[in-house]
C-alpha positions, -999 to 999 in steps of 0.1 A, spaced: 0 0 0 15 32 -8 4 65 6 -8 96 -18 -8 134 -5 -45 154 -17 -26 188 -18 -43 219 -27 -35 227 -65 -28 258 -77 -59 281 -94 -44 310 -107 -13 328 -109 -30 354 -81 -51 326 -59 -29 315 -32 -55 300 -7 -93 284 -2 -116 280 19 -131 239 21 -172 242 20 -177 211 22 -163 171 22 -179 146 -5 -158 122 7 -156 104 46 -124 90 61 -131 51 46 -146 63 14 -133 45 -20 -123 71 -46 -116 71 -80 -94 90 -102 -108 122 -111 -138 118 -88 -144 146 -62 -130 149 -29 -140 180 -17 -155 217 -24 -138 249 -20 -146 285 -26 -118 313 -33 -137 352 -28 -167 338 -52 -159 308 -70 -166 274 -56 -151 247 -71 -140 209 -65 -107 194 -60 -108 159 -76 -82 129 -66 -55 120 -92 -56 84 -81 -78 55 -71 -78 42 -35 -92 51 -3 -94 83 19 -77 74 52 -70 110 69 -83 141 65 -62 173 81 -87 200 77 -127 207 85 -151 228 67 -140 266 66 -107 260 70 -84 280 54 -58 264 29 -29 275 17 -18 263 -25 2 236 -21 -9 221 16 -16 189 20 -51 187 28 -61 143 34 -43 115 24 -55 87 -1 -42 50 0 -37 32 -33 -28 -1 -43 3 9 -63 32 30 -65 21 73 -66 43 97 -79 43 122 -50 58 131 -19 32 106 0 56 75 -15 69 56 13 88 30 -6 114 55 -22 140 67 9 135 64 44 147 102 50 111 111 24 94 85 46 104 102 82 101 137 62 63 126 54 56 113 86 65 146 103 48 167 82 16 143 87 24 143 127 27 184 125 -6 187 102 -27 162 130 -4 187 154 -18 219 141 -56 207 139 -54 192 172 -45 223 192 -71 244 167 -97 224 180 -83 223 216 -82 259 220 -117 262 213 -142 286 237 -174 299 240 -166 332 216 -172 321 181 -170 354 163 -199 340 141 -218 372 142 -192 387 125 -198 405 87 -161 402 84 -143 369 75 -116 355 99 -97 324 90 -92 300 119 -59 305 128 -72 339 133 -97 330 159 -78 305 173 -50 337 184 -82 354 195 -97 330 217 -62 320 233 -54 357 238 -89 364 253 -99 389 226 -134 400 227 -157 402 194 -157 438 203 -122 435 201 -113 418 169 -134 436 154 -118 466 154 -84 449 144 -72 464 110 -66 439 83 -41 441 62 -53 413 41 -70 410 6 -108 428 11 -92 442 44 -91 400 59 -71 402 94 -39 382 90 -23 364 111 7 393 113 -25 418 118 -37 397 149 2 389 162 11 424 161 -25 437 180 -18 414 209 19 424 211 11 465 208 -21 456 229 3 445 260 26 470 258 -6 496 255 -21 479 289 17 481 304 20 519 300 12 537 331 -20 555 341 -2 591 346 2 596 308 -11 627 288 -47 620 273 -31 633 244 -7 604 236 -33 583 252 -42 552 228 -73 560 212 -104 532 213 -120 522 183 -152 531 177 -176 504 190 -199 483 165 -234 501 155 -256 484 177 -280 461 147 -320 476 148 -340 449 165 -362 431 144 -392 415 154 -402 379 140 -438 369 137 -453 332 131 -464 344 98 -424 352 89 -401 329 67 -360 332 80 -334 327 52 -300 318 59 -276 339 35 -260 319 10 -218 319 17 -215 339 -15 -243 361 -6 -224 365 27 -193 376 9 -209 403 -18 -225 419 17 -190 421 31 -171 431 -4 -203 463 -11 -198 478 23 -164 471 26 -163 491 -7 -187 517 6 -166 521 37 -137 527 16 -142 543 -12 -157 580 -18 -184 571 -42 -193 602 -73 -212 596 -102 -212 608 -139 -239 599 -165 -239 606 -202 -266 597 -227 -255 579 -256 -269 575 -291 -261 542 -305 -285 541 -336 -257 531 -352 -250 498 -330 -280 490 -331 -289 491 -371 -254 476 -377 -254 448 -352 -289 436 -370 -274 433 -396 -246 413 -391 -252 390 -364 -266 361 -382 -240 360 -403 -215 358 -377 -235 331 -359 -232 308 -389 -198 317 -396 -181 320 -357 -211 299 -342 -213 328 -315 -241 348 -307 -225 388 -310 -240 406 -282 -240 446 -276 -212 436 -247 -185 427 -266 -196 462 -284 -193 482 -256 -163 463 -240 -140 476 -270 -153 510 -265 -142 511 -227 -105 499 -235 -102 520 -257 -109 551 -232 -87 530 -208 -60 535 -232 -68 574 -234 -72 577 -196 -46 551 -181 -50 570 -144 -87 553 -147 -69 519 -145 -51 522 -111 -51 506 -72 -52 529 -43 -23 514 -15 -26 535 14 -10 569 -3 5 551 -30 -11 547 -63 -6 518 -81 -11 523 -121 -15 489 -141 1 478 -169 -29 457 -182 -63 463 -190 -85 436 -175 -120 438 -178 -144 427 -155 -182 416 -166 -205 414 -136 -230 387 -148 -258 376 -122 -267 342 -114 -297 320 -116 -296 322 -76 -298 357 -80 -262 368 -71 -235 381 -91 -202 372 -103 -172 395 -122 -154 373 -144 -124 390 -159 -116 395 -194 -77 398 -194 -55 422 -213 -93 432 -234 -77 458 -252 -56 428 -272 -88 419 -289 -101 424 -317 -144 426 -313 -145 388 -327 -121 379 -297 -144 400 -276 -170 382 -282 -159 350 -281 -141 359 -245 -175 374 -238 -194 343 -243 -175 317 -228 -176 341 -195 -212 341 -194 -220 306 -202 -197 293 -175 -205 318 -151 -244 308 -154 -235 270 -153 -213 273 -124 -179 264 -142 -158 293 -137 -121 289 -124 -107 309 -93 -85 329 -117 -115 338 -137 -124 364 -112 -91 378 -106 -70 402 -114 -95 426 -128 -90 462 -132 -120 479 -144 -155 467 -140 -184 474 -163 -222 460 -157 -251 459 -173 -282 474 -154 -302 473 -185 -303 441 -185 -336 442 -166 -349 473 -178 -332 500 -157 -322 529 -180 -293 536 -152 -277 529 -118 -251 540 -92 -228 506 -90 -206 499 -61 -171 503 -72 -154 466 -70 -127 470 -53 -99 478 -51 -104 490 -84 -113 529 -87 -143 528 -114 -171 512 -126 -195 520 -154 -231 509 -156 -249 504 -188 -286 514 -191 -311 499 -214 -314 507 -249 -343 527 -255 -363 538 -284 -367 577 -278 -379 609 -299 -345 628 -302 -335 658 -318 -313 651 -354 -287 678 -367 -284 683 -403 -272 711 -426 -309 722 -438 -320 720 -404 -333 702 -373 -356 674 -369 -372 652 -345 -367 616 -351 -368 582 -340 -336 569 -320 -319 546 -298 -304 557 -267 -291 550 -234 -273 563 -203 -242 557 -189 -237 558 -152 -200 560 -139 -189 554 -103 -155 567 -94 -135 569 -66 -128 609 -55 -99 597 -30 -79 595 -66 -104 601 -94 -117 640 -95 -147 650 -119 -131 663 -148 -113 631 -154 -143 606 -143 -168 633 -167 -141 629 -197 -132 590 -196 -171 585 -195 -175 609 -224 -147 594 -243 -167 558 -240 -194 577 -254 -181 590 -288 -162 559 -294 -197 542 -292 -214 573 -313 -187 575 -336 -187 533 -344 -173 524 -375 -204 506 -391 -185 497 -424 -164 473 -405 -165 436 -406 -167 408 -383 
């Protein structure tokens, strides 16, 4: 019998831990290469980790919301024949020991997690904290109250395990200093927690748990809300153009691509472009650094049949040409619906565009997504009476507009550059080259 490590694999170049959800598979189970093992979710994506062998799971190192770190090893799997992997017994009796240690130290690690358990679970919590995390707090004594006002460090503002080593350290000296000191170089308190609004519950009333995901887009919107000082710009559009062009091509290119062309592909062109024109639109905020990218991902907000959203990312958009779009596009969308998206899908994006007209509103005031600095919401098309310039005169006619809503961040972004990048969106979408072909 030889012994194969179920390590985390790596999801993405910027994914470098998960969270387990849940175990398909009990200490005793038989498995089969390729089948399941376990779920795990990175910020929104669940997805499975399937065994590369066939045998039987004997030891499992981690429970449901654990935190994992790419590369651990998170249960082991006994197979019949040799395994190519650090798990193989067989091959030196130093990798033997090493394995055995590094088993005895995982059991080590879960065994004192669950040991230093208490009565303070932190579950009523908005923010996430891994379990090493609460497992500091509890052995430390640290109120909710207290953790909670613990700054994170961490991706989404997560408490780390430095953020919760060096509170407890600064937190000991603060309680050594003496009483005598000056109340101004006295340490200040944090602000406590806005007491919730009761709310009363009748007979007649049906209680939903929040979904995990839900969970984390109520964390990530006010996390964002929190951070971020929110200003909006709207422009109306006229894409008359867009519309009369794109009915006349697009059964054609679904015959010949076998791809449905959509307006988002469209307007996705149109917004790297103004990237390109406005590059300080395409930046981080770190602390009172700014942090300007070299490449323009785009991020599609696309809601779910569950009824929450997802942003999967188009990478480097301004690369492709409006048949790559669209293809990129597509692919997105039909995986995101059927639940098949890849960690790295979601990451890495640097801009964020969403389509509120996709249910009839003609515009919105989105959330930025951070810690990106804009986001631009697209209104439904609408057929409007407009007025129609020409050189014997002015008319009223028949045309199709919409609005464009977009959300900036004033920390970094003032009006005259989130007015002109919206703008320039706009007359690359007005001024659309409706000889081209796709």
């Amino acid at each position: 019998m030889a012994k194969f490590e179920l390590k985390l694999p790596k999801m993405g170049e910027s994914v470098a831990e998960a969270t387990i959800t849940n175990w398909l598979k009990e200490v005793g189970d038989t498995i089969e290469e390729d089948e399941a093992v376990l779920e795990i979710a990175t910020d929104k994506v669940d997805s499975e980790v399937p065994s590369e062998v066939d045998g039987v799971l004997v030891e499992k190192f981690f429970e449901p919301d654990d935190v994992v770190q790419v590369g651990q090893t998170i249960a082991i799997i006994e197979t019949e024949g040799e395994v190519e992997n650090a798990s193989e017994t067989n091959s030196t009796s130093e990798e033997t020991t090493e394995t055995s240690a590094n088993v005895a130290a995982v059991e080590e690690t879960v065994s004192q997690a669950k040991a230093t358990a208490s009565n303070e679970d932190y579950k009523d919590s908005d923010r996430f904290y891994s379990p090493l995390v609460k497992n500091i707090a509890k052995e430390e004594n640290i109120s909710f109250e207290e953790l909670e006002s613990v700054k994170g460090t961490g991706k989404d503002g997560r408490v780390t395990k430095d953020d919760i080593l060096a509170y407890v350290e600064n937190r000991g000296k603060q309680q050594a200093k003496p009483a005598t000191q000056s109340p101004a170089s006295a340490p200040q308190k944090a602000a406590p927690k806005p007491a919730a609004t009761p709310i009363s519950v009748n007979g007649e009333d049906e209680i939903i748990e929040m979904s995990r995901m839900g969970k984390m887009i109520s964390h990530h919107m006010v996390n964002s809300v929190q951070t971020s000082a929110h200003v909006q710009s709207f422009i109306e559009v006229d894409v008359t153009k867009i519309w009369n062009w794109r009915n006349k091509v697009k059964n054609e290119f679904a015959k010949r691509e076998g791809e449905k062309l959509t307006f988002t592909p469209i307007f996705m062109e149109a917004v790297a472009k103004a990237i390109k024109d406005f590059p300080l639109i395409n930046i981080s905020v770190d602390g009172d650094k700014i942090i300007k990218r070299k490449n323009i991902n785009l991020g599609m907000a696309a809601a779910l049949p569950d009824g929450n959203l997802i942003v999967p990312v188009i990478k480097n958009a301004d690369q492709l040409n409006l048949v790559g779009l669209a293809k990129k596009v597509n692919d997105l969308a039909t995986r995101a619906r059927a639940g098949k998206l890849k960690p790295d899908d979601t990451q890495g994006g640097t801009y964020t565009v969403t389509n509120v007209g996709t249910f009839g509103s003609i515009m919105g005031t989105p959330i930025i997504n951070q810690p990106q600095v804009g986001i631009l919401a697209l209104g439904a098309i609408r057929k409007v009476p407009a007025v129609i310039e020409t050189p014997d005169g002015d008319f009223i006619g028949i045309r199709y507009k919409m609005f464009l809503s977009h959300s900036y961040d004033h920390r970094v972004v003032n009006g005259a550059l989130g007015g002109q990048f919206v703008q320039r969106v706009a007359q690359y979408l007005e001024g659309f080259d409706v000889d081209q072909t796709v």
